[in-house]
C-alpha positions as CSV (number, residue, x, y, z in Angstrom):
1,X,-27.5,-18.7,-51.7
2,X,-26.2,-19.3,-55.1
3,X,-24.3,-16.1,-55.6
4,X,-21.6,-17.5,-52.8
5,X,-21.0,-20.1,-55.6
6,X,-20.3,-18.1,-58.5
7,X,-16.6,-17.1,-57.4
8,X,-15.8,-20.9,-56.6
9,X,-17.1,-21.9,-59.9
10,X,-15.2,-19.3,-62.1
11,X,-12.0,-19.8,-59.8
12,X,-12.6,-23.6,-60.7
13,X,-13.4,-22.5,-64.5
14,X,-10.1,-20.4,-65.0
15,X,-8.1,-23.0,-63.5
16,X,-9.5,-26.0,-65.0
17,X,-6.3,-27.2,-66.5
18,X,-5.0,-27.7,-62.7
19,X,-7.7,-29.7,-61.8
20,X,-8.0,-31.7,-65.2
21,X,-7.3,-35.6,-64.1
22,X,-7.6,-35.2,-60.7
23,X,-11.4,-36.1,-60.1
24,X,-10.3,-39.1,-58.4
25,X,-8.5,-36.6,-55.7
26,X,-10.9,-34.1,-55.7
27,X,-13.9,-36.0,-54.7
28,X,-12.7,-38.0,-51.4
29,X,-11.0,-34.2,-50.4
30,X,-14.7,-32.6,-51.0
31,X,-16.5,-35.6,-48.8
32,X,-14.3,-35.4,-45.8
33,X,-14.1,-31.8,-45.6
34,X,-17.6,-31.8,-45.7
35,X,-17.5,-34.2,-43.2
36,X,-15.8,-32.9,-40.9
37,X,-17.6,-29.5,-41.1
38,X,-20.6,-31.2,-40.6
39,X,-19.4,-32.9,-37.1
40,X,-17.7,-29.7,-36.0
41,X,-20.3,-28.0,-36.4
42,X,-22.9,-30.6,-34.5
43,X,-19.9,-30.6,-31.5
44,X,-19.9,-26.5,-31.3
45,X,-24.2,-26.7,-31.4
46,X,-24.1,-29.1,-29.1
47,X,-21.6,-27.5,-26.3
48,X,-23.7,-24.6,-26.8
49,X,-26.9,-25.6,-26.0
50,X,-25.5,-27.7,-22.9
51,X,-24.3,-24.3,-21.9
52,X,-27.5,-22.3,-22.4
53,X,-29.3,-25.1,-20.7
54,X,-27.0,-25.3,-17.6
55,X,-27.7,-21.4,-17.3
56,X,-31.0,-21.7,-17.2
57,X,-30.9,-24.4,-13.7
């Protein structure tokens, strides 16, 4: 699993001087986007397994 972060981190690395100062930014952008991965993901699981389960009746 780590290997898919070692592009992200060197794209990060070479353009550190973009991101320089704008922790502040960076950290509520991370949170909702993870965030909101997080619920789509639980509303796509969930309308499939109501599917699967109405197939099944």
């Amino acid at each position: 699993m780590p290997i898919f972060f070692i592009p992200v981190t060197i794209g990060v690395i070479e353009y550190l001087h973009f991101f320089a100062g704008k922790g502040s930014l960076m950290i509520p952008i991370v949170m909702i986007s993870t965030i909101c991965v997080i619920l789509f993901t639980g509303i796509i699981t969930d309308y499939y397994l109501k599917k699967e389960a109405q197939q099944h009746d």
